[in-house]
Each structure stands twice: as C-alpha cells, then as structure tokens.
C-alpha positions in Angstrom: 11.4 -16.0 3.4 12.2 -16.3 -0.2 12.3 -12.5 -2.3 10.7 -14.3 -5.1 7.5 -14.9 -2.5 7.7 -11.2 -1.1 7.5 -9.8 -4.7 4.7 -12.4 -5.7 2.5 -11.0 -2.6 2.8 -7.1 -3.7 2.3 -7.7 -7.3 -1.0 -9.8 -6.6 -2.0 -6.8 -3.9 -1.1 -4.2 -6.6 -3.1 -5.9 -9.4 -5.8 -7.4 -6.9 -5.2 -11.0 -8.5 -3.3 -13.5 -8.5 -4.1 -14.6 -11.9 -2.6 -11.4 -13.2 0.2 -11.5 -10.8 0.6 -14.7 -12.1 0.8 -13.6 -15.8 2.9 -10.7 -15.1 5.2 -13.0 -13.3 5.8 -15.6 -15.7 3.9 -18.1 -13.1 0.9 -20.2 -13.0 -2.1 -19.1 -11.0 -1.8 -22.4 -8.9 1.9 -21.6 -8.9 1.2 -18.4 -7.1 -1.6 -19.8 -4.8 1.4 -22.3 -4.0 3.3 -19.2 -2.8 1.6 -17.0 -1.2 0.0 -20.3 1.2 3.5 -21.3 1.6 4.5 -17.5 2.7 1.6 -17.7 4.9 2.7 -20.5 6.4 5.9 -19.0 7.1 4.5 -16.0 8.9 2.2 -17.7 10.9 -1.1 -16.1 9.9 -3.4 -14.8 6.8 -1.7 -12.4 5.0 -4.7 -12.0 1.8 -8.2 -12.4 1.8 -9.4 -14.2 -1.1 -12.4 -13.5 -3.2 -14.3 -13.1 -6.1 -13.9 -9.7 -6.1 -9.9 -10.6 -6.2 -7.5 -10.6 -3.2 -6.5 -8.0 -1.0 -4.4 -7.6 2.4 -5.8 -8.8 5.3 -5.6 -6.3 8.8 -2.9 -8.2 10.0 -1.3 -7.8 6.1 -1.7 -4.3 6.1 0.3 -4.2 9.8 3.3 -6.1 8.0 3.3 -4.6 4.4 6.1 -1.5 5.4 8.1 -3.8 6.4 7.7 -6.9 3.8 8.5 -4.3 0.9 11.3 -2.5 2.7 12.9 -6.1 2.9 11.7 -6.7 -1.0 13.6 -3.2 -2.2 16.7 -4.6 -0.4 16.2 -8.4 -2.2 16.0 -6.4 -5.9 18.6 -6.3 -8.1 20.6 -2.5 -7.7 20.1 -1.9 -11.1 16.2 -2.4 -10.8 16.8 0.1 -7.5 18.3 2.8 -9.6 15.8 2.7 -12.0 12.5 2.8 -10.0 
C-alpha cells in the first residue's frame, strides 16, 4: 500500500472530491479515480461511496480510517511531522 494512495484517500475525504483532491495534489481526476480503485483493490472492499453530492467514507472506511492515517503520519516526511 503505496503513502502516495493513503494521502490521496484523506485529501478526497477531507475536501469531499476527488476533483479537488486532484487539484490540490497535482493529479488528474482520472488519475485519482485510478488510485483510490487501485487502493480498493488492495484492501479488498469499498472504501468511498461515490456521488454527485462528492465522495465520502464508506462504513467499512470509517472502521479503517484510524488506522490508514496513523500509517500515513508515519509515511510523511519528519519535517512535514514537525510542522503539523
């Protein structure tokens, strides 16, 4: 599980999109979509629902998410730790 896709699923949770995940990121909204399937696919089940109304974590999400962005903190940088 890559820190790049981690970080790409709790910026689109965060901004509820993964078109301004994507912008924020430097990515492409397909890029992302690309991601977070691929991260999906990795875990073995639906981490996001998708919507018009934007994305958001799924039950089973919301179960993982403490400990997906406890192993994201570890994966950043120590200098973007101190600063946070």
């Amino acid at each position: 599980m890559e820190s790049k896709k981690l970080e790409a699923l709790l910026m689109a949770v965060d901004l509820g999109s993964f078109t301004k995940a994507a912008e924020v990121m430097g990515y492409t909204q397909s890029g992302l979509t690309h991601m977070m399937n691929s991260l999906e696919r990795e875990v073995g089940f639906t981490l996001l629902e998708r919507g018009r109304g934007g994305v958001r974590l799924t039950k089973d999400g919301e179960r993982v998410a403490p400990a997906l962005t406890a192993r994201s903190r570890r994966w950043r940088p120590r200098a973007a730790r101190s600063s946070a």
